[in-house]
C-alpha positions in Angstrom: -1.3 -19.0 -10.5 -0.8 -15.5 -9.1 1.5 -13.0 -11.6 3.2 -9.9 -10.3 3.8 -7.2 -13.0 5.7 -3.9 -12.3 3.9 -0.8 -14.2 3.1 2.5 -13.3 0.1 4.5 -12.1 -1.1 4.6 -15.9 -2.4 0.8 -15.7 -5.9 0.4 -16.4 -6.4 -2.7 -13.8 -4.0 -0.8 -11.6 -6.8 2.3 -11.4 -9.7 -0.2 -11.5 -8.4 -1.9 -8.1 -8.0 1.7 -6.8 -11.6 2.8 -7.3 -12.5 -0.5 -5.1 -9.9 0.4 -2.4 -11.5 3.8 -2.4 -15.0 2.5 -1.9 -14.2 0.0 0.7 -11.9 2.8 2.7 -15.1 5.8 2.1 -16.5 2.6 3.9 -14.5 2.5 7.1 -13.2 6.0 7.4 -16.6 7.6 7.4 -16.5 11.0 7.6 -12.5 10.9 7.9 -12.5 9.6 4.4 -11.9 13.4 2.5 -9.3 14.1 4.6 -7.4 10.6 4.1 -8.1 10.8 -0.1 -5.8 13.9 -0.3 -3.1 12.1 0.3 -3.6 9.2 -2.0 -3.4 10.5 -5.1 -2.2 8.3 -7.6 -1.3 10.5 -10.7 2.6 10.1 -11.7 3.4 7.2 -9.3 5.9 5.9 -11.2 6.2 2.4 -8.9 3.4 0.0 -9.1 2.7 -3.4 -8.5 -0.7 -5.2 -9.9 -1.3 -9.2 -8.6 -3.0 -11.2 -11.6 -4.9 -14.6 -10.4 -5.8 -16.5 -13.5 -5.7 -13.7 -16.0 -7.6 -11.4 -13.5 -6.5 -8.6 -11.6 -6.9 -9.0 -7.6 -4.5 -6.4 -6.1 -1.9 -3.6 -6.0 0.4 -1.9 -4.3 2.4 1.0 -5.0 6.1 2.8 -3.6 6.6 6.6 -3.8 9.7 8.6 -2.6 9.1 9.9 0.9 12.5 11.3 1.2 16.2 10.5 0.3 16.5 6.6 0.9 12.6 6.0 1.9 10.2 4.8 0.1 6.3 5.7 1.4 4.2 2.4 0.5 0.9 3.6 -0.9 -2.6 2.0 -2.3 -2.4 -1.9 -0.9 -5.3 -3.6 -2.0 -6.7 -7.0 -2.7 -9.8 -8.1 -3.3 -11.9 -9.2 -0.7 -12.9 -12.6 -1.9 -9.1 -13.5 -2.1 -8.0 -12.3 1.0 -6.0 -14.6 3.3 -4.5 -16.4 0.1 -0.9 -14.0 1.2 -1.4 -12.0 -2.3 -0.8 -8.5 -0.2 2.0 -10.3 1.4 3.7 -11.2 -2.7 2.4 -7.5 -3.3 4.7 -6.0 -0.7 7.5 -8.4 -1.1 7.8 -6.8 -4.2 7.3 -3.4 -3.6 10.3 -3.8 -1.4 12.6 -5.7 -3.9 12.2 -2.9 -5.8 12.6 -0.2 -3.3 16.0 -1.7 -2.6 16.9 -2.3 -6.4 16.1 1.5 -6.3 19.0 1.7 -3.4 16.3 2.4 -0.4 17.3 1.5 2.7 13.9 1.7 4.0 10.0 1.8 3.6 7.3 3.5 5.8 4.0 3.5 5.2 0.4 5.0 7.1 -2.6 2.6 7.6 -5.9 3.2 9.9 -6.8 1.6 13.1 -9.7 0.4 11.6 -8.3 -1.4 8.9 -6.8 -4.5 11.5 -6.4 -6.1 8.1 -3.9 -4.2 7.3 -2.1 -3.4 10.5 -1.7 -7.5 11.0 -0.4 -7.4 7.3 2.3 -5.3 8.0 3.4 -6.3 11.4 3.5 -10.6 10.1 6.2 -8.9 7.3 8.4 -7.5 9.6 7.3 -3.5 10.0 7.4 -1.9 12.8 5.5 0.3 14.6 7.0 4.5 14.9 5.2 7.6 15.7 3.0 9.0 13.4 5.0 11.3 10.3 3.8 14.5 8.6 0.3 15.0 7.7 -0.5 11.9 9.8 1.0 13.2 12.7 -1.5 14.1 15.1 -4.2 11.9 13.2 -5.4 9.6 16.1 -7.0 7.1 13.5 -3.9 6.8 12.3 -1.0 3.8 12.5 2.2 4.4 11.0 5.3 1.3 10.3 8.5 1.4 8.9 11.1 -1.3 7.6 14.6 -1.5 7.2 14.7 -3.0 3.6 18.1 -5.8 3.7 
């Protein structure tokens, strides 16, 4: 049975599911990767969500203020071997329940064109596709979505 808990960036399974993400996006973004990290950091996040299957920790998510009324999605993971079971899809569901508990109207988020994963992810949950914001901006690897939370 999967089990969604709402913590912050001090969780210990929360930081453990990070290190993977890490390793698996050093993986794809090759030499991009330094670039990409200084933007991830996950000290004083204060919104996180970690998915539990049986006791175990399998995924994470995490909001952050972008600016008044938006919240920046950050740090989606799930383990590989449990991919395809809609865990990212309970993960974001929640991240956005709580964005709008928070009073956001609305959550953007930055993923890579070589993450397809992802990208298909966002756009099955109803995100759509805007032009590239801030640092991203003139990144070509980049993909940025946004969401009108109801």
């Amino acid at each position: 049975m999967l089990k969604l808990i709402r913590t912050d960036s001090s969780n210990t399974d929360f930081h453990g599911l990070v290190r993977e993400l890490d390793a698996d996006l050093q993986i794809r973004d090759g030499a991009d990767h330094a670039f990409f990290a200084q933007f991830n950091k996950i000290d004083r996040i204060q919104h996180v969500v970690v998915a539990y299957f049986e006791n175990v920790p399998v995924g994470c998510g995490a909001i952050k203020e972008f600016q008044e009324g938006v919240m920046e999605v950050k740090r989606m993971y799930v383990k590989s071997e449990l991919r395809g079971r809609r865990i990212a899809t309970e993960v974001l569901k929640e991240l956005e329940a709580w964005a709008a508990s928070l009073n956001y109207g609305k959550c953007v988020l930055e993923t890579g064109k070589k993450q397809p994963e992802a990208i298909a992810l966002y756009k099955r949950n109803g995100y759509q596709l805007i032009p590239n914001y801030g640092q991203y901006a003139d990144v070509l690897t980049s993909v940025c979505f946004e969401k009108v939370l109801s």
